[in-house]
TIKOL-465224 format. One record per residue (C-alpha): residue in three letters; residue number from 1; x, y, z. Coordinates in steps of 0.001 Angstrom, whole numbers, plus 500000, padded with zeros to 6 digits. Layout:
REM TIKOL-465224
> Ala,NUM,X,Y,Z
...
***
This chain:
REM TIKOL-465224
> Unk,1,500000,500000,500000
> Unk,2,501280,503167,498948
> Unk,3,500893,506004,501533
> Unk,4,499593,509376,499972
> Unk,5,500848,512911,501538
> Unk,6,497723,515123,501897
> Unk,7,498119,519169,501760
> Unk,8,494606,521298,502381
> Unk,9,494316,523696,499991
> Unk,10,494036,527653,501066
> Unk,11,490243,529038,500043
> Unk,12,490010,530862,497221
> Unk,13,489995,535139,498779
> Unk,14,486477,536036,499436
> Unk,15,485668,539927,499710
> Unk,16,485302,540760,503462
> Unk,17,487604,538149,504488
> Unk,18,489740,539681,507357
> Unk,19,493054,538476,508631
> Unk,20,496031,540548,510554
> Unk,21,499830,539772,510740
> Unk,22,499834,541064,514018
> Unk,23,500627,544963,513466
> Unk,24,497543,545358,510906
> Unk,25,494294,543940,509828
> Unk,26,493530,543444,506560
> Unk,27,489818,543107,505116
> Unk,28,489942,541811,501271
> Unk,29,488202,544124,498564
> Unk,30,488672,542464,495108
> Unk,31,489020,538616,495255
> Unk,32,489707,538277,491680
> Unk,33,493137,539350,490506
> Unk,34,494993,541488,491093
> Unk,35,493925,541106,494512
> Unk,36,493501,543727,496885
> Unk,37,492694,544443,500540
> Unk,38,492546,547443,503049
> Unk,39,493950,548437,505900
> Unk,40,491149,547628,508385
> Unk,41,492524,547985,511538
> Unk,42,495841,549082,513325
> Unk,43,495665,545631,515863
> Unk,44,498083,547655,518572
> Unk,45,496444,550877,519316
> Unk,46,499483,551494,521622
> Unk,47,501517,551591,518405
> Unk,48,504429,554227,518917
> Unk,49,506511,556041,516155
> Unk,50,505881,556076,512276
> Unk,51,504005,553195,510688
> Unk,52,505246,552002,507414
> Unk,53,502427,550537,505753
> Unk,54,503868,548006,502925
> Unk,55,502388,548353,499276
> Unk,56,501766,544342,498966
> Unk,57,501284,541614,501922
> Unk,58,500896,537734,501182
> Unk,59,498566,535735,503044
> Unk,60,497800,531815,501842
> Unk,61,500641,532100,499544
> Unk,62,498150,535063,497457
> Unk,63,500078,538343,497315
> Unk,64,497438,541489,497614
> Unk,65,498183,545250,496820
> Unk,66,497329,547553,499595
> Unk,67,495171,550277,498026
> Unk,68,493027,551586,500680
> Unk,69,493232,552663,504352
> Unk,70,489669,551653,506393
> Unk,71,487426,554176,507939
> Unk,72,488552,554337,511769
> Unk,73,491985,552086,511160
> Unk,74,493786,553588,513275
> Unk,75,491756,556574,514712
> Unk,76,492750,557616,519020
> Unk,77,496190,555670,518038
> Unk,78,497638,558450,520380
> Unk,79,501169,557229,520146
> Unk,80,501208,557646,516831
> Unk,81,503999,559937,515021
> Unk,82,504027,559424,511891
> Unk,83,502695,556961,508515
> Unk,84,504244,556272,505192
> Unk,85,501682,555716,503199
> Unk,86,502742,553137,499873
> Unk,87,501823,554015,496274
> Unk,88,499470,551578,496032
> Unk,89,497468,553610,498328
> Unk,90,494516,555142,495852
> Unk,91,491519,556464,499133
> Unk,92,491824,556987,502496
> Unk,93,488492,556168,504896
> Unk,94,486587,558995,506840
> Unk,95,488065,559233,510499
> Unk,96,490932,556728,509438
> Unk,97,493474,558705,511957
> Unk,98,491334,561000,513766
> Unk,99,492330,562006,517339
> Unk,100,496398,560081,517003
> Unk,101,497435,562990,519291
> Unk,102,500910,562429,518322
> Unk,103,500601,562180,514857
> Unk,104,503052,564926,513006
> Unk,105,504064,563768,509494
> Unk,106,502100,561567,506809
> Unk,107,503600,561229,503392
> Unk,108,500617,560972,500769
> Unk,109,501942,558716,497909
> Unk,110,501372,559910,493869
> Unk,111,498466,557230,494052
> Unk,112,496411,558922,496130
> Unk,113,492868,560079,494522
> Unk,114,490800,560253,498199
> Unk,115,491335,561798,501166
> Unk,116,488214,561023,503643
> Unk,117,486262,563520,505993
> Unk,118,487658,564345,509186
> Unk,119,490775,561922,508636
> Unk,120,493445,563926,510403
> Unk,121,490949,565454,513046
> Unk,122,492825,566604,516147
> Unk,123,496569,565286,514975
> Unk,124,499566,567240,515388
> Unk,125,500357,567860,510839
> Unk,126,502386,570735,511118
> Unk,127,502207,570899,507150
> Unk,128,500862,568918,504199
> Unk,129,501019,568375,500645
> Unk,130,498292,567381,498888
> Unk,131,499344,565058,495937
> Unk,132,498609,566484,491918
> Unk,133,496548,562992,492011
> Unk,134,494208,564045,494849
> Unk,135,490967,564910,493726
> Unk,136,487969,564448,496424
> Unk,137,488704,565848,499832
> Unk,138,486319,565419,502774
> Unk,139,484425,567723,504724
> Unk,140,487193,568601,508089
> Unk,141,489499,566693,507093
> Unk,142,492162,568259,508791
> Unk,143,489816,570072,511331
> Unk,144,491193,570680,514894
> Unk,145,494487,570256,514001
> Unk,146,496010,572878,516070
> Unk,147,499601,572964,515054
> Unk,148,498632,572923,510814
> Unk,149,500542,575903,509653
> Unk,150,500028,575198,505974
> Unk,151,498480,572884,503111
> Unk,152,500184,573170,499994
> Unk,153,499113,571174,496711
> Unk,154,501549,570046,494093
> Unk,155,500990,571601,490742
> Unk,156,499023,569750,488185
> Unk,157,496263,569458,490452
> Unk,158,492977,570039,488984
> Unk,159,490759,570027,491876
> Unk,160,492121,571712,494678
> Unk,161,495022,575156,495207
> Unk,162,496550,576800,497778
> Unk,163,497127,580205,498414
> Unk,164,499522,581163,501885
> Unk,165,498820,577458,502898
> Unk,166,494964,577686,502623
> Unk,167,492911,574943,500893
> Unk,168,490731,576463,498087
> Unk,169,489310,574997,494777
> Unk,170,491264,574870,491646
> Unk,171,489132,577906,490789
> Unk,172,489166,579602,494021
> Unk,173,485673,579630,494205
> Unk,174,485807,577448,497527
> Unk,175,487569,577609,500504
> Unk,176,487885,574349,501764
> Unk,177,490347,574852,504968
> Unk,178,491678,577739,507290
> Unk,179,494766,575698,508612
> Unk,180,493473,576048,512612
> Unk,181,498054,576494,513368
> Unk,182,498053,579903,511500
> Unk,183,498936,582919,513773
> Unk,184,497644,585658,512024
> Unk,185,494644,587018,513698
> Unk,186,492919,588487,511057
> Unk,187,492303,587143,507468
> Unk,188,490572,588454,504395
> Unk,189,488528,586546,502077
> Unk,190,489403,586489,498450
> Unk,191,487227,588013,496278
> Unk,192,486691,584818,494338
> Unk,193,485463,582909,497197
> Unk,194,481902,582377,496897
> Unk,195,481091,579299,499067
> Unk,196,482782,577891,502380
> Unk,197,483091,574647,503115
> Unk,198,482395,572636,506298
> Unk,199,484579,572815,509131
> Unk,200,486586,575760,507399
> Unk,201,487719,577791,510344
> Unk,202,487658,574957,513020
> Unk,203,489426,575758,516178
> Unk,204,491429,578988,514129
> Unk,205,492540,581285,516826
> Unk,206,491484,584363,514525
> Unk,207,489839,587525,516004
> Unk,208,488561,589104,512724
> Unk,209,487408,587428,509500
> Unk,210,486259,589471,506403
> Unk,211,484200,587752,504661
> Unk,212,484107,587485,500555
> Unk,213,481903,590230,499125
> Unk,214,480488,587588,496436
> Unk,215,479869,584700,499096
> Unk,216,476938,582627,498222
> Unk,217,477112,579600,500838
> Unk,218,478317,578999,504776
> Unk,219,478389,575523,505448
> Unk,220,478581,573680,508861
> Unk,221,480379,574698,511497
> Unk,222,482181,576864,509467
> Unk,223,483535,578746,512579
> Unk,224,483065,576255,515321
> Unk,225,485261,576823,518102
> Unk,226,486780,579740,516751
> Unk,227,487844,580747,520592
> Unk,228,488480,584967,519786
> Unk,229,486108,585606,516623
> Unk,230,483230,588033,518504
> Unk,231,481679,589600,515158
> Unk,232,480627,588490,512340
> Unk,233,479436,590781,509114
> Unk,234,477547,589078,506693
> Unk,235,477436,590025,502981
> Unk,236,474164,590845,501127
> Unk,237,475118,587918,498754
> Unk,238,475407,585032,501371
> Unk,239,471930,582801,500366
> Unk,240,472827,580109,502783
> Unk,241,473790,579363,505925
> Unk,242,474108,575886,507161
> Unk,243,472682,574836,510701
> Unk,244,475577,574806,513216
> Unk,245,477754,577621,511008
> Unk,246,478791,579467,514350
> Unk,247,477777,576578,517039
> Unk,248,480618,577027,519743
> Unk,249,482115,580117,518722
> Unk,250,482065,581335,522642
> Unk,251,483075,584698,522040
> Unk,252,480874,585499,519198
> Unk,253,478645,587996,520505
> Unk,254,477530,589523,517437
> Unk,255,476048,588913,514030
> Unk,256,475939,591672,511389
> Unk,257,473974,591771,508753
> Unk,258,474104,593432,505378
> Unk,259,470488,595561,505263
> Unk,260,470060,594221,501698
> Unk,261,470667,590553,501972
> Unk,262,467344,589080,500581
> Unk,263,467322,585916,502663
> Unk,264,468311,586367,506286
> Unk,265,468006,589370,508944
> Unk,266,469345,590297,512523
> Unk,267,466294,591241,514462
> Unk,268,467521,591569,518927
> Unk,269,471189,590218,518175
> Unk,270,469640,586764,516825
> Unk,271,470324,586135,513071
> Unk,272,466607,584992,511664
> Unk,273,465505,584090,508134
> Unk,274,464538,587115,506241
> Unk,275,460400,586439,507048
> Unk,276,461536,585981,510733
> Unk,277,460123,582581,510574
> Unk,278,463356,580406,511369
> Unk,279,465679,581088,514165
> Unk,280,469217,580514,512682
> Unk,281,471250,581237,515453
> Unk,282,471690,582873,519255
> Unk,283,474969,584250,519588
> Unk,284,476584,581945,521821
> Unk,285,478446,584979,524115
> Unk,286,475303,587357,524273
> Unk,287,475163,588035,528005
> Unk,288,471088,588050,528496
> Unk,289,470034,585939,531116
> Unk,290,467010,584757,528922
> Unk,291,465143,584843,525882
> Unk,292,462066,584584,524711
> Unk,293,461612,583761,521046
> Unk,294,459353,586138,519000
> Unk,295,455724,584284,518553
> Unk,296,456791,584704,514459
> Unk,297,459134,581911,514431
> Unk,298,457641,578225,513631
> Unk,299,461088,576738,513154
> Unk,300,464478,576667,515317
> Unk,301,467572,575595,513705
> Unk,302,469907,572683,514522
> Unk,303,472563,574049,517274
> Unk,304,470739,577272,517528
> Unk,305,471458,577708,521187
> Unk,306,474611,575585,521577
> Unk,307,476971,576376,524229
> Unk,308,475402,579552,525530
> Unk,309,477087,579869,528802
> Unk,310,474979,583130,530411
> Unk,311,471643,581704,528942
> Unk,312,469535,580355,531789
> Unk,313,465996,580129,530418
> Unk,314,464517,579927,527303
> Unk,315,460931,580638,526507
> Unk,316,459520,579020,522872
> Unk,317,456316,580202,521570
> Unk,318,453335,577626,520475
> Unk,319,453841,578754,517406
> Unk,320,456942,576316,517293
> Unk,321,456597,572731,515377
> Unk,322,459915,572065,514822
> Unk,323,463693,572088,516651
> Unk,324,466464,570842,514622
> Unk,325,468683,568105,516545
> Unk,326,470413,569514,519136
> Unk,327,469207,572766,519208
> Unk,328,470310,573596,522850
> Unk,329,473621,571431,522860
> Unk,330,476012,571747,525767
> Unk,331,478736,569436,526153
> Unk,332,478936,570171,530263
> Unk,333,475950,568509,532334
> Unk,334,474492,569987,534017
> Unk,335,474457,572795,531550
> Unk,336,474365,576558,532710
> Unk,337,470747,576251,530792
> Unk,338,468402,576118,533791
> Unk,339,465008,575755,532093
> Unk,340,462509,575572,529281
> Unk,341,459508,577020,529233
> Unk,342,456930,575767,526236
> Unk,343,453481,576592,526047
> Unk,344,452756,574143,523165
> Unk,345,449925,571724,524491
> Unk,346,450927,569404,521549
> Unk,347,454909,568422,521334
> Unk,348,456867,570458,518498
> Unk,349,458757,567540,516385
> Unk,350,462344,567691,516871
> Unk,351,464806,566042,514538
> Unk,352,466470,564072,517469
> Unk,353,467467,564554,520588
> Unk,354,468053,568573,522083
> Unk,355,470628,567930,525111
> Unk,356,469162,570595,527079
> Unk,357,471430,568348,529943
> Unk,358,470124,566295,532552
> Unk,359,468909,569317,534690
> Unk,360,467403,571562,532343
> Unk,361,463914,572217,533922
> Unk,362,461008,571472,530810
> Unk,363,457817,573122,531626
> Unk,364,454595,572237,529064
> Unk,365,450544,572971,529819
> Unk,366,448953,571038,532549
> Unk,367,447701,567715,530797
> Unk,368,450558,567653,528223
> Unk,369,453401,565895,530441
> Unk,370,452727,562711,529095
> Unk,371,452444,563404,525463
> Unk,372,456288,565343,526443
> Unk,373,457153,561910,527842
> Unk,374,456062,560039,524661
> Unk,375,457629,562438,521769
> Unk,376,460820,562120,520150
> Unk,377,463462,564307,521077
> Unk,378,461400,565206,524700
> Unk,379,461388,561769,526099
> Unk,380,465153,561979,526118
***
């Protein structure tokens, strides 16, 4: 009898199959060759110094390029310093190294077409280049990134310029990123800039911004945590302004607005919609003790009355049916806010939950307490 030597076969590469060598996990996106996978996960979120990531890893005997970096892979690797990225690399995934603490210096390869939102949230980039090849960059990105001085794009690019280390469009048309490291404390908007983009001005230490005399569009917190900025003047041209555009600006006391613009109005200090039906925003630093919103408004904007530190009551008319999501959002609970007073037998809808904080007093009509307790947004 004639003894036969048995070898299993490795399974032929599903997509989704996940395996790590110990440093990284890889997930498997194209199973038929040329294989490829992404970085999934950084296994060792205690990882210290700069991680090489390698342009091709074998597993089963199969050799797979590495062309992508997961959403989240190694996001709050606070150890961190610095990546070499390989030029295999074509997208990087949203939040992929948010909040690495320590993380100074990333080398984009020439492959790179993607750059995810809020990837480099809260690192420690000092500068950037953004690769000719680049051409979709998420909203924040680089937000919070306290020590960015500058991001500078190679020429060639079509989509995206820089001008004194500030992210526009190719056309200039856009400003995409205020690099939060600058130290100037003033800045002037181009001429050509006619939209802003989300997260623009994160966590800039600016005390005056000029805004573009052709802007169209503000988009979403636009000047969030902008710790020193205490006016803003609004052009006649500006037709939109995103929810959340000045949420936790804390010294932002005043909004000015140009008497002509045909779609919003500052009526008491509060910037409105031009019919005075939509409260856009309270101005976080105001120093009133309480407010009572005109019975004109039937709709209150997302973040309208985040982090308002001297606001202790709040009084919302009937004529209220809707609160965007967390219209009254404080990150401290309790919150300064003391209570709500809301005259509305039948709940206004909210589009999730307000935060008013765990000890925010909520007074409603006699016989409404348990429809409150039942509604979305109130039951919370």
């Amino acid at each position: 009898m004639v003894g036969l030597a048995v070898t299993a076969l490795a399974a032929d590469p599903q997509v989704g199959d996940k395996w790590d060598d110990g440093e990284l996990r890889y997930e498997v996106t194209k199973a038929d060759p040329p294989l490829e996978v992404e970085v999934d996960k950084l296994v060792n979120k205690d990882y210290s110094g700069t991680l090489d990531i390698l342009p091709t890893v074998n597993h089963d005997g199969k050799d797979y390029a590495v062309t992508s970096i997961g959403e989240y892979a190694c996001a709050y690797c606070i150890f961190l310093t610095g990546v070499k990225l390989p030029n295999s690399v074509t997208s990087i995934g949203k939040f992929a190294f948010a909040d690495c603490d320590e993380l100074g210096n990333v080398e984009f390869p020439n492959s790179l077409a993607s750059i995810g939102e809020a990837v480099f949230s809260a690192c420690s980039l000092t500068s950037v280049t953004i690769p000719s090849t680049v051409s979709n960059i998420g909203s924040g990105a680089f937000e919070y990134s306290l020590k960015l001085l500058s991001i500078n794009v190679d020429a060639g690019n079509q989509h995206y310029s820089s001008k004194d280390g500030i992210l526009y469009s190719n056309d200039g048309k856009t400003l995409h990123t205020y690099p939060a490291g600058k130290k100037e404390s003033s800045y002037e908007m181009p001429a050509s800039v006619s939209s802003i983009g989300d997260f623009a001005f994160y966590g800039s230490p600016l005390e005056t911004i000029q805004l573009s005399s052709t802007l169209n569009s503000i988009g979403f917190a636009v000047f969030a945590d902008v710790p020193w900025l205490a006016t803003v003047k609004i052009p006649s041209s500006v037709s939109s302004i995103s929810p959340g555009a000045f949420a936790w600006c804390a010294s932002l006391e005043t909004i000015e607005i140009d008497e002509d613009n045909e779609h919003y109005c500052v009526k008491d200090g509060l910037l409105f919609s031009k019919d005075g039906k939509t409260l856009h925003t309270y101005p976080p630093s105001r120093k009133n003790a309480s407010y009572e919103v005109p019975s004109s408004v039937t709709r209150i904007n997302a973040y309208a009355f985040a982090e308002c530190p001297t606001l202790k009551s709040v009084t919302i008319p009937s004529s209220v049916v809707h609160l965007g999501k967390y219209a009254f959002y404080y990150v401290e609970d309790p919150s300064p806010l003391e209570s709500v007073y809301i005259p509305a037998a039948t709940p206004p809808e909210c589009e999730g939950n307000l935060l008013f904080g765990s000890t925010v007093k909520l007074y409603v009509p006699q016989g409404s307490l348990d429809a409150y307790k039942k509604a979305d947004g109130w039951k919370d």
